[in-house]
C-alpha positions in Angstrom: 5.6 9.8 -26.7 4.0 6.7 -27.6 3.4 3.2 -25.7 3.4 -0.2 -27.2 0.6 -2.3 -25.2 0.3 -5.8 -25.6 -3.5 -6.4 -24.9 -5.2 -3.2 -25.6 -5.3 -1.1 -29.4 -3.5 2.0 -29.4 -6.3 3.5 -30.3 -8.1 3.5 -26.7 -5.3 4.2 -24.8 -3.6 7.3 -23.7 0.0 8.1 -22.1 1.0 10.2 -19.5 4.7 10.5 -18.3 5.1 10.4 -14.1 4.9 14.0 -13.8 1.8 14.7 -16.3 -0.3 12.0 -14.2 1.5 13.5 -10.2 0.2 16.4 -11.5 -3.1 15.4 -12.6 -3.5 13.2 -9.4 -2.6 16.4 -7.5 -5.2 18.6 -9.3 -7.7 16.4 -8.2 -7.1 15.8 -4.4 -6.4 19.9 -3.9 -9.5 20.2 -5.8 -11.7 17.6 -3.4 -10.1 19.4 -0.3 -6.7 18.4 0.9 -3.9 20.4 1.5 -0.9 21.3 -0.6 1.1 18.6 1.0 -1.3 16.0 1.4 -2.0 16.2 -2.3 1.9 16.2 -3.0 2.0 12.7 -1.2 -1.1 10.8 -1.9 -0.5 11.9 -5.5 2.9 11.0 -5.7 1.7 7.2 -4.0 -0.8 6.5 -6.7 1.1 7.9 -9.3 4.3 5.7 -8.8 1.8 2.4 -8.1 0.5 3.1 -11.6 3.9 3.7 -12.8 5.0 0.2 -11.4 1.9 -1.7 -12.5 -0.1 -1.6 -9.5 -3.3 -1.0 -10.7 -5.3 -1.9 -7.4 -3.2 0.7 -5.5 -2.7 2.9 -8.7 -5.4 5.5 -10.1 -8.0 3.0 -10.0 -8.2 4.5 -6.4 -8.7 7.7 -7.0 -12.4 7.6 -7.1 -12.3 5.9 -3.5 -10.3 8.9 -2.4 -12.6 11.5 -3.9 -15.7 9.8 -2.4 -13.9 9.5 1.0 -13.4 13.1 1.2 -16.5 14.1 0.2 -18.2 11.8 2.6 -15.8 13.9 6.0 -15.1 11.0 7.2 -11.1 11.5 7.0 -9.7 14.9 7.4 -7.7 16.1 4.2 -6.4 19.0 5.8 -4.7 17.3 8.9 -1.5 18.1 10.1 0.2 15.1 12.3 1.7 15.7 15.3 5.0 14.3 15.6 6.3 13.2 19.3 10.1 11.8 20.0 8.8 10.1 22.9 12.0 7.9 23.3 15.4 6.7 21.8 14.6 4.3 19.7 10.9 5.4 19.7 8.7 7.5 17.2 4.9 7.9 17.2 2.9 10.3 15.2 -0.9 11.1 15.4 -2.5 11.5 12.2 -5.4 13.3 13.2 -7.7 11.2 11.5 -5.8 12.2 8.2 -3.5 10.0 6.1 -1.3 7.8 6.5 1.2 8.8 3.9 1.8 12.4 4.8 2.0 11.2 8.8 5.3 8.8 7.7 6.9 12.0 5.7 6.4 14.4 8.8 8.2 11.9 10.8 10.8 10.5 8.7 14.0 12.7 9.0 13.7 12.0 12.9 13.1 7.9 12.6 16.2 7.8 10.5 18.5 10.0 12.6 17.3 7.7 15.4 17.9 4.6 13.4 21.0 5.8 12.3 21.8 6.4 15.8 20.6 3.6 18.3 20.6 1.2 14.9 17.2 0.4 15.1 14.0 2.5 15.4 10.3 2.4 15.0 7.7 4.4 14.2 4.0 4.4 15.7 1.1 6.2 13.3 -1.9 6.0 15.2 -5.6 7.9 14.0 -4.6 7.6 10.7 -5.9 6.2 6.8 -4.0 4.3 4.5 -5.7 3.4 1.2 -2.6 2.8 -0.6 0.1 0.2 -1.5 2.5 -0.2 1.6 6.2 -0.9 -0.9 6.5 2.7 -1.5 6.8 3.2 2.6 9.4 1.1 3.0 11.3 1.2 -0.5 13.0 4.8 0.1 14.5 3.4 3.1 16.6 0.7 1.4 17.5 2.9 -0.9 19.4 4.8 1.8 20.9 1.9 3.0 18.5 0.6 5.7 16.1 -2.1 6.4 12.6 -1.7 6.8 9.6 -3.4 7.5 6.1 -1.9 7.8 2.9 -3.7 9.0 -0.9 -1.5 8.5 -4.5 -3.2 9.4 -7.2 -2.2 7.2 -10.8 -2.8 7.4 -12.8 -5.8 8.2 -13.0 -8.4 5.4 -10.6 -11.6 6.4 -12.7 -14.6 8.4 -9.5 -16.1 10.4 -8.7 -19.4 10.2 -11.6 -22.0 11.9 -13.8 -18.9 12.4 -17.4 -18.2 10.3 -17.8 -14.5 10.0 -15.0 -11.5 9.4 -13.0 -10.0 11.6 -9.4 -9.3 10.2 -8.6 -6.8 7.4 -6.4 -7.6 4.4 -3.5 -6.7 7.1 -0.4 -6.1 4.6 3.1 -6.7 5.6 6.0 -4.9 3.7 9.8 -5.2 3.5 12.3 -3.7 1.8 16.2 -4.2 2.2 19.4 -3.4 0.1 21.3 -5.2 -2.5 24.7 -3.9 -4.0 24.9 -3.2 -7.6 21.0 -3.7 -8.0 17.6 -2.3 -7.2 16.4 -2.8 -3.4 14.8 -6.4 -2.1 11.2 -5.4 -1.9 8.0 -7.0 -1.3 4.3 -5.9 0.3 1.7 -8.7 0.6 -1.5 -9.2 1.8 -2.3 -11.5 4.8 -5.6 -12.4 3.0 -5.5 -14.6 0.0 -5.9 -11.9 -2.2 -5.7 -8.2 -1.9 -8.9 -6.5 -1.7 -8.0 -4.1 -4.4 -7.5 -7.4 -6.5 -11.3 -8.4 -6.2 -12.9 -5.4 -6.6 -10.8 -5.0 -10.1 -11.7 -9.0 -10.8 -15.3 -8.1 -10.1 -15.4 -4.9 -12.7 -13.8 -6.5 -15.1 -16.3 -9.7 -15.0 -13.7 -12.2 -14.3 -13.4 -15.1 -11.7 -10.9 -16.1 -9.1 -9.3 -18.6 -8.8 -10.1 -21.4 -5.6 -9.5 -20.5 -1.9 -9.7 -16.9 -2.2 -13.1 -16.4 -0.3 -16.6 -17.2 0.7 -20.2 -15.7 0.1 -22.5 -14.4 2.4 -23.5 -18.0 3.4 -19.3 -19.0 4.5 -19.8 -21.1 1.3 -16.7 -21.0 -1.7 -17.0 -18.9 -4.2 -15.0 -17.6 -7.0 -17.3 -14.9 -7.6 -15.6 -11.5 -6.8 -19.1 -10.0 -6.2 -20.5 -12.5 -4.0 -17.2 -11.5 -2.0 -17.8 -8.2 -1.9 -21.5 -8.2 -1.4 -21.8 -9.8 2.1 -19.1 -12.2 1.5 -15.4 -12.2 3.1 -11.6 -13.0 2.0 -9.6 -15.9 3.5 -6.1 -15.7 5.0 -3.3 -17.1 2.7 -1.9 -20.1 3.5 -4.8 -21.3 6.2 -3.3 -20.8 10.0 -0.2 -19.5 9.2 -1.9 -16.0 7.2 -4.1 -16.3 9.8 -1.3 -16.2 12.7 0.4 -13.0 10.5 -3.1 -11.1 10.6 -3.3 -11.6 14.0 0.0 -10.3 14.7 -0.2 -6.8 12.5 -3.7 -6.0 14.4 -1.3 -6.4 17.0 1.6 -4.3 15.6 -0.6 -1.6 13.7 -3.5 -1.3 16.1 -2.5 -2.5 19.8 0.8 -0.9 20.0 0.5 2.2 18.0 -3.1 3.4 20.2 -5.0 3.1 16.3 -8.2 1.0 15.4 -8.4 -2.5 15.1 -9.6 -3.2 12.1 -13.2 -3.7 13.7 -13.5 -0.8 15.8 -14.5 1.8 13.3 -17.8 2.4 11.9 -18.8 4.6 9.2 -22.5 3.8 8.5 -22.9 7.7 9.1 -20.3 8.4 6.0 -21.8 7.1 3.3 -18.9 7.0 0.6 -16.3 6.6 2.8 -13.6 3.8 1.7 -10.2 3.9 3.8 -9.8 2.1 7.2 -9.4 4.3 9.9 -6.6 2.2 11.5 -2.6 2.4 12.5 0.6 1.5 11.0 3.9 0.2 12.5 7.4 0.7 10.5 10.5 -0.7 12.0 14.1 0.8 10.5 17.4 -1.0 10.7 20.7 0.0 10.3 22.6 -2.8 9.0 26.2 -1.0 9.2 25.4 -1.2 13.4 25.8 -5.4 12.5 27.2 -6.2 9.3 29.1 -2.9 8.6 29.1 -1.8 4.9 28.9 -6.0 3.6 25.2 -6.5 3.8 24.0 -5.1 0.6 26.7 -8.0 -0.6 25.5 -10.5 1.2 22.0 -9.2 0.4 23.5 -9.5 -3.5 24.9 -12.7 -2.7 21.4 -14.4 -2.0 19.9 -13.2 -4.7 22.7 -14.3 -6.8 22.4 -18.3 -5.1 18.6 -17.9 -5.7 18.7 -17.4 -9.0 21.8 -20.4 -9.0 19.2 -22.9 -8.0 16.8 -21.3 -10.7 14.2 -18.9 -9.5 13.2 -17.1 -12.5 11.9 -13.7 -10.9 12.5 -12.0 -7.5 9.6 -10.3 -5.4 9.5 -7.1 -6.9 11.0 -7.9 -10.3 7.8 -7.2 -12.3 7.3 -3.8 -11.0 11.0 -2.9 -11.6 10.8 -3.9 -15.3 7.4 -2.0 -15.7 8.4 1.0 -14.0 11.2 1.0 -16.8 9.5 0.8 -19.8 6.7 3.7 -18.1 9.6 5.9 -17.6 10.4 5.1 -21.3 7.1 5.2 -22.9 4.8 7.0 -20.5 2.1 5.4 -18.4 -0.6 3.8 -20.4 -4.1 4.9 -19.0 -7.1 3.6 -21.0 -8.8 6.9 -22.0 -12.0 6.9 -20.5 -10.3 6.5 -17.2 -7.5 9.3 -17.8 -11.1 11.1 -19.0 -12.7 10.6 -15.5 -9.6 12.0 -13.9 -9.8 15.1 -15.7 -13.4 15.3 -15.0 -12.2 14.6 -11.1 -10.3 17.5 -11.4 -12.6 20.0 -13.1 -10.8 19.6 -16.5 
């Protein structure tokens, strides 16, 4: 199997298909601790971001993860506790475990309960989400539902006419069907750019670009490391990111009984990376409204978007990538796919 790359010579690359690096990925969190089915999911989560092109949520988080279980501050081994506390109604406590494995515990029930009542949400409270937030909601549309998710991270957003941090990155996800095509997906960041985003800007020696944050004075910068080194992120678009933030502290936090995204403290866990927040997913059943037309009229925008000539959909890129990585394998440069093997005792 071999995989052309445009920017990097064959020669320092290495490629893995989806199950080679699952596998991998698998080795590694069974080997720092989690259980059998906790490895099955977070594996599976990085795996298919790095699949997609979603380096900030792919492997490049894997040493986060490791040092996060090392550190006890999230349980690995948790089981969640899943409680049908009303019609239209899940909630789920993670026991200070992840996020990920919380969602599949609870699943079949939210969608027998959406496919009953048409609508249903879910509440994960005590739990850690480290990841990208698409693959929660995408396997929904792909059944035929709409979903949205909302997850509060930790704090590194200063909200809009403040002066220090208080927010976290605070994505919102969405995913919907469309007839004849690939689901309506995106996941974005409240903040002006994803955390993950910096922290890969700042490894790599690069700058951002205006408006993405300020240094540990409030001052501009486009220096990923003065952002991450007693600096903080911005809300997108000013008030209005700043209004959105607001509301999934709200969603994720208030109403699911989890952290706000300043509420946690783990000074005592040196290492430790995920936010030890909550998450909120809402599921639709469309056929309860529109009956079996709204992956048409879902087609139908997308069709009169690209009439008035938008080039590329949310979630376009990822689909095309995720293609040729099926094709050719999953390009990893090779001292990275040689720390994973080191990770897991390779």
């Amino acid at each position: 199997m071999s995989a052309p790359s445009d920017h990097v010579s064959a020669a320092v690359m290495s490629t893995l298909s989806l199950e080679e690096l699952t596998q991998l990925l698998e080795t590694i969190f069974l080997r720092h601790g989690t259980s059998a089915e906790v490895a099955r999911s977070l594996a599976a989560n990085c795996a298919g971001a790095e699949r997609d092109g979603a380096h900030s949520h792919g492997v490049f988080r894997i040493p986060g993860y490791v040092s996060t279980l090392q550190s006890g501050w999230v349980n690995g081994q948790a089981v969640p506790q899943v409680e049908d506390v009303a019609s239209g109604f899940v909630r789920v406590d993670a026991g200070n475990g992840f996020a990920q494995p919380a969602l599949a515990a609870a699943r079949p029930l939210l969608v027998e309960k959406a496919r009953s009542a048409g609508i249903a949400a879910l509440a994960i409270r005590n739990s850690h989400h480290f990841a990208a937030l698409w693959p929660d909601v995408e396997p929904f549309a792909e059944e035929g539902l709409v979903a949205i998710s909302v997850v509060n991270s930790m704090t590194c957003v200063v909200p809009h006419g403040a002066d220090r941090p208080l927010f976290g990155t605070n994505p919102i996800a969405f995913a919907a069907p469309q007839a004849g095509a690939a689901p309506i997906v995106f996941d974005l960041a409240t903040s002006a750019i994803a955390h993950g985003d910096v922290q890969i800007a700042a490894r790599n020696g690069e700058r951002l670009p205006p408006g993405m944050g300020v240094d540990s004075l409030g001052q501009p910068t486009q220096d990923p490391k003065a952002i991450l080194e007693g600096g903080a992120l911005l809300p997108f678009g000013g008030h209005k990111g700043s209004a959105l933030s607001m509301m999934v502290e709200l969603l994720a936090a208030a109403l699911t009984g989890g952290n706000f995204s300043f509420e946690f403290d783990w000074d005592n866990h040196p290492g430790a990376k995920t936010p030890w927040t909550g998450q909120l997913l809402i599921v639709i059943d469309p056929a309860k409204s529109a009956g079996q037309s709204f992956a048409e009229r879902s087609h139908e925008l997308v069709r009169q978007m690209h009439g008035v000539g938008l080039k590329r959909l949310p979630g376009d890129r990822r689909h095309l990538q995720r293609e040729k990585s099926l094709k050719y394998g999953i390009a990893l440069e090779t001292p990275t796919l040689e720390q994973l093997q080191r990770l897991a005792g390779f």
